[in-house]
N, CA, C and O atoms as a GROMACS GRO file, in nm:
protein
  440
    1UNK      N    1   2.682   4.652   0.567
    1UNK     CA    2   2.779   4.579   0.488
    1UNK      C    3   2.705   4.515   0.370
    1UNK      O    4   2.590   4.475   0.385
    2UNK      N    5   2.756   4.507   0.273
    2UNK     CA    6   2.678   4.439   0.160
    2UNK      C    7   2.801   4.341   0.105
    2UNK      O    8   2.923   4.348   0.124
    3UNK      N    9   2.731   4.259   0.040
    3UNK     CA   10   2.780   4.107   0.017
    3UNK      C   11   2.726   4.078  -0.153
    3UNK      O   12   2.613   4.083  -0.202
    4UNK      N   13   2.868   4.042  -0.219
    4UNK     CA   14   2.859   4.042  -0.408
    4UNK      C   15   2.918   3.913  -0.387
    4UNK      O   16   3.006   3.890  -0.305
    5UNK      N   17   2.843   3.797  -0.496
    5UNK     CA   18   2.944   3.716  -0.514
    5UNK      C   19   2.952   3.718  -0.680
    5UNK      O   20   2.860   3.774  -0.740
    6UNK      N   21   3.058   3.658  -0.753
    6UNK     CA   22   3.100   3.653  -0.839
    6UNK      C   23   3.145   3.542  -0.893
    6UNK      O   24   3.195   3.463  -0.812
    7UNK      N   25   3.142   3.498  -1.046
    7UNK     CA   26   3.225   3.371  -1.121
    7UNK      C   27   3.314   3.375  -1.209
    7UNK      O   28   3.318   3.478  -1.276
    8UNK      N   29   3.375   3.308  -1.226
    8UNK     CA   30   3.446   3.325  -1.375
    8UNK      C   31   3.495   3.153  -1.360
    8UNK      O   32   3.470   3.079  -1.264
    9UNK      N   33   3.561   3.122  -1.471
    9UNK     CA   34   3.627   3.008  -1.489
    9UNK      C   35   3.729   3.027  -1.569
    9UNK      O   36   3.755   3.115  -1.651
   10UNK      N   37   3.795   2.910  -1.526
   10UNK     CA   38   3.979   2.904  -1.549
   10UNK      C   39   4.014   2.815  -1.643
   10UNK      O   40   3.945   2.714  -1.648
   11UNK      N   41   4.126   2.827  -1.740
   11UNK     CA   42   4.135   2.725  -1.863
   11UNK      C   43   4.173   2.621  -1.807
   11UNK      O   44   4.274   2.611  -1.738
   12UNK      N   45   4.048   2.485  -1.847
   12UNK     CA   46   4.086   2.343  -1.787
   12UNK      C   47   4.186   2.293  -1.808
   12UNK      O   48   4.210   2.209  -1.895
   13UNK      N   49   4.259   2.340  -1.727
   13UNK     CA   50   4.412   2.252  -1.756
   13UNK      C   51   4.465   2.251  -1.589
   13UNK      O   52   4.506   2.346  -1.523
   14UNK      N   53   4.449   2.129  -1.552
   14UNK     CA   54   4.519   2.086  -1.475
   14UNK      C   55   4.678   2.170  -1.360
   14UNK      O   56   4.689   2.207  -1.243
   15UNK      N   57   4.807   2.161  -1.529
   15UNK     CA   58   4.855   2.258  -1.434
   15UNK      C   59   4.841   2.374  -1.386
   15UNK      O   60   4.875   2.414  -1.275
   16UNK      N   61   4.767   2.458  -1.510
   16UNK     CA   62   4.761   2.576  -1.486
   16UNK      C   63   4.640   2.613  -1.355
   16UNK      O   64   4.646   2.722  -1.298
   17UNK      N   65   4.566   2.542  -1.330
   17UNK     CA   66   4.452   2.549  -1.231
   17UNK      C   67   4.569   2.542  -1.064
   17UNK      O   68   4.541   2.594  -0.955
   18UNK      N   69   4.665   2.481  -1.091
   18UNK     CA   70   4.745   2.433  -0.994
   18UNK      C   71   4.863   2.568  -0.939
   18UNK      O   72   4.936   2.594  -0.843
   19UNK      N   73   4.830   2.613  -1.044
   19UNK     CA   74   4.935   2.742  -1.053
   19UNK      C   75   4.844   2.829  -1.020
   19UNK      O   76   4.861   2.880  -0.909
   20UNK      N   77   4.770   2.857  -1.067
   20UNK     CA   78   4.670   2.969  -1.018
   20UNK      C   79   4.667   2.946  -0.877
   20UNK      O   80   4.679   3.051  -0.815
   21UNK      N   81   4.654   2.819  -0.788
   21UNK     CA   82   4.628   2.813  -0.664
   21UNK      C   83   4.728   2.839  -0.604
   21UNK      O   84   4.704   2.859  -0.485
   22UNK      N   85   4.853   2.851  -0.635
   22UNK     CA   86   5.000   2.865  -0.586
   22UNK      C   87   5.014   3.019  -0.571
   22UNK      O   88   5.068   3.089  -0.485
   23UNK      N   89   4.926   3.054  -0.721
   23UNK     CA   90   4.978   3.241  -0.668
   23UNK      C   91   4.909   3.274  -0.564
   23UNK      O   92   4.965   3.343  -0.479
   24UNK      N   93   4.739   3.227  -0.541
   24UNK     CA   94   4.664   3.272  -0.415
   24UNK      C   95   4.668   3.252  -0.322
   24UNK      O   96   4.580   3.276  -0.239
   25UNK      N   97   4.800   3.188  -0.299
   25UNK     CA   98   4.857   3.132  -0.159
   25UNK      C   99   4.928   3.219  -0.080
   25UNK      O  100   4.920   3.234   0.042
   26UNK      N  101   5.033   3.305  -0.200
   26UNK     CA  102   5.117   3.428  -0.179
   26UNK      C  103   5.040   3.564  -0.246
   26UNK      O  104   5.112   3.633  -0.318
   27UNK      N  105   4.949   3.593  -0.234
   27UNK     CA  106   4.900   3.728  -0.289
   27UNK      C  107   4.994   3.846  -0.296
   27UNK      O  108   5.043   3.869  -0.185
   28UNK      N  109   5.038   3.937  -0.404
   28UNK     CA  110   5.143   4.014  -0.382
   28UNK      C  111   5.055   4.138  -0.289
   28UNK      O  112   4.946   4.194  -0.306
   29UNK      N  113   5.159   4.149  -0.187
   29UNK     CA  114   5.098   4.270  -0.083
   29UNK      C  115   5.010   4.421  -0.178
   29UNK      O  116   4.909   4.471  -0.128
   30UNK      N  117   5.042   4.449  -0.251
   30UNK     CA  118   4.989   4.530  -0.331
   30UNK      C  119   4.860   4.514  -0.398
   30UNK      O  120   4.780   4.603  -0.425
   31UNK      N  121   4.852   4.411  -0.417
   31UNK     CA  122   4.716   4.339  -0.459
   31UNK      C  123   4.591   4.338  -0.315
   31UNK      O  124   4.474   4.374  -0.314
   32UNK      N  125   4.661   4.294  -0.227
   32UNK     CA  126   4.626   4.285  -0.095
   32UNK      C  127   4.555   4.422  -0.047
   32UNK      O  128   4.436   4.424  -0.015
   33UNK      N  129   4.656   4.560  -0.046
   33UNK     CA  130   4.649   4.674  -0.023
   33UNK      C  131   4.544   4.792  -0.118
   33UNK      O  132   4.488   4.893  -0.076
   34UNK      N  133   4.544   4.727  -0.271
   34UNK     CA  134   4.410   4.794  -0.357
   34UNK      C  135   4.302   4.709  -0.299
   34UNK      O  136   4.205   4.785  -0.307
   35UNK      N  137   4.255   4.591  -0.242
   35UNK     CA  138   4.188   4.498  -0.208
   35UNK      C  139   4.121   4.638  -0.117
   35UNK      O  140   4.044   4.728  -0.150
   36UNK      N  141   4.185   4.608  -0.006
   36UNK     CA  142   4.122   4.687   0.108
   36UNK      C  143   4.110   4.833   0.058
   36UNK      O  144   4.017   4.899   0.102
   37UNK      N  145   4.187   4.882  -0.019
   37UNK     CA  146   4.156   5.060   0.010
   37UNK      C  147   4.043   5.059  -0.092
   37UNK      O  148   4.015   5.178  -0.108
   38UNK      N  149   3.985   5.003  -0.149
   38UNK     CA  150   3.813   5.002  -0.210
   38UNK      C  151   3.726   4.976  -0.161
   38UNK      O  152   3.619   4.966  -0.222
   39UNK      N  153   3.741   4.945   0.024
   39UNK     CA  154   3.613   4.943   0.090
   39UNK      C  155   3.586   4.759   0.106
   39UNK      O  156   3.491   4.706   0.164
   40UNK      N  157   3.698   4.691   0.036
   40UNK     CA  158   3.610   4.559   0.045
   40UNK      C  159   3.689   4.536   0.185
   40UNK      O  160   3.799   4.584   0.211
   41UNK      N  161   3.598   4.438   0.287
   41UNK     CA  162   3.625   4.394   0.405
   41UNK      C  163   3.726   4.264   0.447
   41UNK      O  164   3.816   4.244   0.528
   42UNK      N  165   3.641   4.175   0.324
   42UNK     CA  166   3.627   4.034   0.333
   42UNK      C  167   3.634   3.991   0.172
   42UNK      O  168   3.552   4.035   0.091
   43UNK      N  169   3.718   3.919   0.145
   43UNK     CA  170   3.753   3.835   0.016
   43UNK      C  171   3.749   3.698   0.006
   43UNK      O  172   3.829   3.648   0.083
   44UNK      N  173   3.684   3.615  -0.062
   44UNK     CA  174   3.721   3.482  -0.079
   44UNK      C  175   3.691   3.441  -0.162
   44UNK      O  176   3.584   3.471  -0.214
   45UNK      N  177   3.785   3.339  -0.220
   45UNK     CA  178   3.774   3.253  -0.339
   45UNK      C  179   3.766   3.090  -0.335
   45UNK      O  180   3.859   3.020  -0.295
   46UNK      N  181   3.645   3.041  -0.380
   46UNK     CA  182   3.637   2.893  -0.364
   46UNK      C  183   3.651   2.873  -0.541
   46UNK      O  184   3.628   2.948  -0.635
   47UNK      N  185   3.709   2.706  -0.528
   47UNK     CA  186   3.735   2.668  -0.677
   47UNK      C  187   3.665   2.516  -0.674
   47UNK      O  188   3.663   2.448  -0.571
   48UNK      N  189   3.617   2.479  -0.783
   48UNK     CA  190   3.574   2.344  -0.801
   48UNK      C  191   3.613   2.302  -0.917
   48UNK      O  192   3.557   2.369  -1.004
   49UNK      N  193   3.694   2.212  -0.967
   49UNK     CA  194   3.706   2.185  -1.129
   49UNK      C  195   3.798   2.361  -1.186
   49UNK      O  196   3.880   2.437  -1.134
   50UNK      N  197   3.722   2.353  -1.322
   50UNK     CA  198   3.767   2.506  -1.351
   50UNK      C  199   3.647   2.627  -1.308
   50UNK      O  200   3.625   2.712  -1.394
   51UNK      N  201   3.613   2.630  -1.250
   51UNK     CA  202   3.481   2.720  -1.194
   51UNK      C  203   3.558   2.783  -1.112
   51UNK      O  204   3.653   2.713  -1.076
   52UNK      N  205   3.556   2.922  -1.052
   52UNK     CA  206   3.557   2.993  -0.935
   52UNK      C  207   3.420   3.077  -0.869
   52UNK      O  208   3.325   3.122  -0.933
   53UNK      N  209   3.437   3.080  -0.745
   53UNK     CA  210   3.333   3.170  -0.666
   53UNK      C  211   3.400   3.238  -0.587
   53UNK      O  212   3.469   3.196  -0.493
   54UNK      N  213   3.381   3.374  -0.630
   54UNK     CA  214   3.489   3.486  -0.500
   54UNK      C  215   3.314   3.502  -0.413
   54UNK      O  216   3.200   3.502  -0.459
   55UNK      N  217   3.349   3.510  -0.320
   55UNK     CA  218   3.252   3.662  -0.203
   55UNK      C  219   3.307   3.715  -0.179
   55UNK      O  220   3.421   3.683  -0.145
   56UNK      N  221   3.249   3.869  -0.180
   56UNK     CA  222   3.298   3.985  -0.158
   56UNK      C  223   3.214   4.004  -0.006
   56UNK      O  224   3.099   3.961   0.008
   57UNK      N  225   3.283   4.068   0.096
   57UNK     CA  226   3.196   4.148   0.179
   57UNK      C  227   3.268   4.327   0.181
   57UNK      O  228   3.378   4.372   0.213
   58UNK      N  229   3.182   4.370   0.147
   58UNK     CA  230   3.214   4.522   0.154
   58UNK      C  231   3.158   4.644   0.225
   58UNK      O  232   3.043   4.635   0.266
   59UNK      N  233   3.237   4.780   0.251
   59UNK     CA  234   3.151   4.861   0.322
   59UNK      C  235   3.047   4.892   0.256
   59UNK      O  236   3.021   4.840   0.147
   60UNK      N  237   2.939   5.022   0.337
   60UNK     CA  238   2.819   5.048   0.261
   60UNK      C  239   2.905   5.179   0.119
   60UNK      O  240   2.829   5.217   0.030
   61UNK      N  241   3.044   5.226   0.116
   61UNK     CA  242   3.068   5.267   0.023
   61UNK      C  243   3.130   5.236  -0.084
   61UNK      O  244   3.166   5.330  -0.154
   62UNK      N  245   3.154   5.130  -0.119
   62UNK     CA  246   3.189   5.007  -0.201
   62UNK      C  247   3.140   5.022  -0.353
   62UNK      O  248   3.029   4.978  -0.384
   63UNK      N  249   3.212   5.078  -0.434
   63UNK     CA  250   3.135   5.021  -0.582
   63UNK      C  251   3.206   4.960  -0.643
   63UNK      O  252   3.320   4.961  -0.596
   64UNK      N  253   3.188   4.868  -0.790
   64UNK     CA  254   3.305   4.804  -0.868
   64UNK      C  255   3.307   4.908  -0.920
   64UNK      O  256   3.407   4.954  -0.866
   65UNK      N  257   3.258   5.017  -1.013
   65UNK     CA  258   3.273   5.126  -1.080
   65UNK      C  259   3.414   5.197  -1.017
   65UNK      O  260   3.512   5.184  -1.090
   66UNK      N  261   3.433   5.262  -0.904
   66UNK     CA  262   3.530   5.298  -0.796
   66UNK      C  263   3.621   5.195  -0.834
   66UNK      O  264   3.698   5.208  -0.929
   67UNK      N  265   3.613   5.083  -0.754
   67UNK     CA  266   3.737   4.981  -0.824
   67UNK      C  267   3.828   4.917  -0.879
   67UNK      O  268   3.924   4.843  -0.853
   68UNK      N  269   3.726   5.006  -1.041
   68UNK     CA  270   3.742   4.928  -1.134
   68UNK      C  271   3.840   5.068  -1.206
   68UNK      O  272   3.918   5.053  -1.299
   69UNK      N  273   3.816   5.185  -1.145
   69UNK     CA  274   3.892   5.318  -1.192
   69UNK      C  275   4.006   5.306  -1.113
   69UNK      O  276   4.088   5.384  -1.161
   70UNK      N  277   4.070   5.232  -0.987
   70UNK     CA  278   4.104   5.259  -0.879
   70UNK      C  279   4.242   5.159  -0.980
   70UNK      O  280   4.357   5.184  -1.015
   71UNK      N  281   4.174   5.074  -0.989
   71UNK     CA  282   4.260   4.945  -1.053
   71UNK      C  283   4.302   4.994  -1.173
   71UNK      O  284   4.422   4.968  -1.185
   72UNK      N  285   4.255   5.061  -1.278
   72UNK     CA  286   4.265   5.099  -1.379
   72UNK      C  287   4.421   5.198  -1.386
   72UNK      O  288   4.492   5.194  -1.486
   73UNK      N  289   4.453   5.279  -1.270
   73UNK     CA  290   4.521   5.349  -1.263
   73UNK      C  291   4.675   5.342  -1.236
   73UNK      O  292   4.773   5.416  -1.242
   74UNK      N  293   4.625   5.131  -1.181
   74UNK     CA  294   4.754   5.114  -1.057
   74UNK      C  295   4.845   4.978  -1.108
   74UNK      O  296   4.813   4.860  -1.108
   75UNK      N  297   4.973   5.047  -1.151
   75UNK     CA  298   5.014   4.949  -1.235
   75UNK      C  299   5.032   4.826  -1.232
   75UNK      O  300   5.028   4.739  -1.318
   76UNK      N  301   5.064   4.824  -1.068
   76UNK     CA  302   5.086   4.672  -1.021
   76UNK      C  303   4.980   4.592  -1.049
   76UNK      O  304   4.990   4.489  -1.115
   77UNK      N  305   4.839   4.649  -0.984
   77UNK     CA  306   4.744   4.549  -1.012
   77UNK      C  307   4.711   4.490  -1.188
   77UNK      O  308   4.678   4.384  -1.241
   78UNK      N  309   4.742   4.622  -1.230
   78UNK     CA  310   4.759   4.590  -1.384
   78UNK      C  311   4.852   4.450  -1.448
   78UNK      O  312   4.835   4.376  -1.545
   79UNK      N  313   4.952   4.458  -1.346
   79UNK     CA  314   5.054   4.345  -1.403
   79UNK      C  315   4.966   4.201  -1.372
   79UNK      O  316   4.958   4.098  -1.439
   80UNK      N  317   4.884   4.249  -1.204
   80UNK     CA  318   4.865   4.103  -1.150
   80UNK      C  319   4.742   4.025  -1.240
   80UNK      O  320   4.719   3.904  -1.252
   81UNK      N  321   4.658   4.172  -1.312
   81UNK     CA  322   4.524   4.106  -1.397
   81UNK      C  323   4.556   4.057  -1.508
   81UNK      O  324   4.472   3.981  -1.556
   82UNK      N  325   4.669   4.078  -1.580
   82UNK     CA  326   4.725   4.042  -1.721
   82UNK      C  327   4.800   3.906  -1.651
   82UNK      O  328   4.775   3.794  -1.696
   83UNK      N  329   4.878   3.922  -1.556
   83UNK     CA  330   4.939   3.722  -1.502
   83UNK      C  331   4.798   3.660  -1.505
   83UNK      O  332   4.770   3.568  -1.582
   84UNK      N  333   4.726   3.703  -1.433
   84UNK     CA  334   4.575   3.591  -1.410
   84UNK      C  335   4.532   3.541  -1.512
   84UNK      O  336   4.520   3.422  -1.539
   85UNK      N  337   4.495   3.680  -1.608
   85UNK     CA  338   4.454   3.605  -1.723
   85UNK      C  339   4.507   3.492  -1.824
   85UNK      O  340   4.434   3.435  -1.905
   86UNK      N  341   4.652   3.467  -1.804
   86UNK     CA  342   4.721   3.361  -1.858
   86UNK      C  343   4.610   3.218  -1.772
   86UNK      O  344   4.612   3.106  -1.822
   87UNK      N  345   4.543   3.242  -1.672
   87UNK     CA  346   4.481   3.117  -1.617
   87UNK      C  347   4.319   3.126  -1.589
   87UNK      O  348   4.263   3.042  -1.519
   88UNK      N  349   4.259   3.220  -1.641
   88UNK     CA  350   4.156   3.254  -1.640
   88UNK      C  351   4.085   3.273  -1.799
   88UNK      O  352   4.144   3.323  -1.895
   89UNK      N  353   3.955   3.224  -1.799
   89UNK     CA  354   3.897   3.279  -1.924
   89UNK      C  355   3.749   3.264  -1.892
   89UNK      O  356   3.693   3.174  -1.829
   90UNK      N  357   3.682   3.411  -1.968
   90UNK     CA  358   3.543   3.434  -1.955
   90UNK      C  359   3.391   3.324  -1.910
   90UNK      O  360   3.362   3.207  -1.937
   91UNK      N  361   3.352   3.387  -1.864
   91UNK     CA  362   3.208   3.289  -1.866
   91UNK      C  363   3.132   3.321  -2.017
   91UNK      O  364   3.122   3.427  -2.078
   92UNK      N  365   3.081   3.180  -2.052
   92UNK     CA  366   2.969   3.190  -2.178
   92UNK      C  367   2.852   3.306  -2.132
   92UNK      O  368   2.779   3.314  -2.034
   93UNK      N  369   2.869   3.389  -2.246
   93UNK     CA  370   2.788   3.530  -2.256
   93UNK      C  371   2.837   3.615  -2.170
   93UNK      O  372   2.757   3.683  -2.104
   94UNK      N  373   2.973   3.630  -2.151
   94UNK     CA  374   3.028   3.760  -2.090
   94UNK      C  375   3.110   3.843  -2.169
   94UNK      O  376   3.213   3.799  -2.219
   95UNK      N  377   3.051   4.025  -2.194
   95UNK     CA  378   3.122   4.071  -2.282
   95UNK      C  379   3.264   4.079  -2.270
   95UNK      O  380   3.334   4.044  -2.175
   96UNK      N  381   3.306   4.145  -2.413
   96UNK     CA  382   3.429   4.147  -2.414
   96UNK      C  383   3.544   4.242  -2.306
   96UNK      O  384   3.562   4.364  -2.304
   97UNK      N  385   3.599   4.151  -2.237
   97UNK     CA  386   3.685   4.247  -2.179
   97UNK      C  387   3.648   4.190  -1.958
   97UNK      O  388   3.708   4.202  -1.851
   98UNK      N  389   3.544   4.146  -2.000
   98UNK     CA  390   3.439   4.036  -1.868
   98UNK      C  391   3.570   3.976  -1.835
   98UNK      O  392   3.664   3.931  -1.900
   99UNK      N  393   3.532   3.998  -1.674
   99UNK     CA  394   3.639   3.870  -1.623
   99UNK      C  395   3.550   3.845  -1.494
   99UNK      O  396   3.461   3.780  -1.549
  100UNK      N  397   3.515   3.850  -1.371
  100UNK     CA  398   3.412   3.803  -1.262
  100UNK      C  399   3.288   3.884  -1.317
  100UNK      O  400   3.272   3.997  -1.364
  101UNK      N  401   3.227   3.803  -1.296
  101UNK     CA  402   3.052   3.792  -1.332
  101UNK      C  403   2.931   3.806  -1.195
  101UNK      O  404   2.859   3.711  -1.166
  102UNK      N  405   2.926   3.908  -1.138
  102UNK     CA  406   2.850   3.899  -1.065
  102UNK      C  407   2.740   3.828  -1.046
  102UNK      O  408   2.673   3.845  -1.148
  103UNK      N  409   2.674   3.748  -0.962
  103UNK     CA  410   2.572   3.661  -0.947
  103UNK      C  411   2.452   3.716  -0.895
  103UNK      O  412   2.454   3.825  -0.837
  104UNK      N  413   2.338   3.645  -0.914
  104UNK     CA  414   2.244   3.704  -0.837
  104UNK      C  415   2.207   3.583  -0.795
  104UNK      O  416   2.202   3.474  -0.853
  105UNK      N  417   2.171   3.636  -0.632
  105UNK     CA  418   2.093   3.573  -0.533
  105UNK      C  419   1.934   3.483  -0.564
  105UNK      O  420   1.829   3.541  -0.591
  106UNK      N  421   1.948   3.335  -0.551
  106UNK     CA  422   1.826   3.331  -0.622
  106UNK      C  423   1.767   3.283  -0.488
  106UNK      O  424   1.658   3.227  -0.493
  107UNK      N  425   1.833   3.299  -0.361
  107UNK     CA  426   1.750   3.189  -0.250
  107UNK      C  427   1.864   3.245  -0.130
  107UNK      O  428   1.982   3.276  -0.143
  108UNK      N  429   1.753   3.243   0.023
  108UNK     CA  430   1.872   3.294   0.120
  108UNK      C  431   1.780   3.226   0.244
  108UNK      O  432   1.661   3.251   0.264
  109UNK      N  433   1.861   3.138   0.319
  109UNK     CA  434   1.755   3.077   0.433
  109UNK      C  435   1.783   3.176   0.553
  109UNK      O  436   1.892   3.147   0.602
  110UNK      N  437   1.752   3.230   0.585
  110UNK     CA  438   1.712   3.307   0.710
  110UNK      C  439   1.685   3.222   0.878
  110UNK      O  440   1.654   3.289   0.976
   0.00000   0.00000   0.00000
């Protein structure tokens, strides 16, 4: 199993941070259903302020590349990434078109 985590941040605004948490309460089943048929296992999203941290846990055949074609194709999810982005905006130095930012591991206690 391999394990990605990711960031992005959300426009500081209060309601809209509030709304964003309202849609991830009800995930539309379809969103749910591209989730899993890309191999990911395990999803989660923590929020602090406007910051997010998803973890991913995924199988060993898992790519965002795959994913990211998978999503590309499927209209619904299309609708759900264009709603998000009404409450989401890039991290400083992420190109154009960037929305989660993969992290790297700088420390792991064993």
């Amino acid at each position: 199993m391999k394990k990605y985590c990711l960031a992005l941040d959300l426009k500081n605004d209060p309601n809209l941070i509030e709304e964003y948490k309202r849609f991830h309460q009800n995930v539309w089943p379809e969103i749910i259903e591209s989730i899993k048929k890309s191999g990911i296992i395990s999803l989660e999203i923590y929020n602090i302020q406007d910051r997010l941290l998803m973890i991913i846990e995924a199988d060993s055949n898992f790519s965002f590349e795959e994913k990211s074609k998978l999503d590309a194709t499927n209209p619904k999810v299309q609708e759900w990434e264009t709603l998000m982005w009404k409450f989401q905006q890039a991290l400083p130095g992420a190109k154009p078109g960037e929305k989660w930012l993969l992290m790297d591991k700088i420390f792991e206690l064993k």
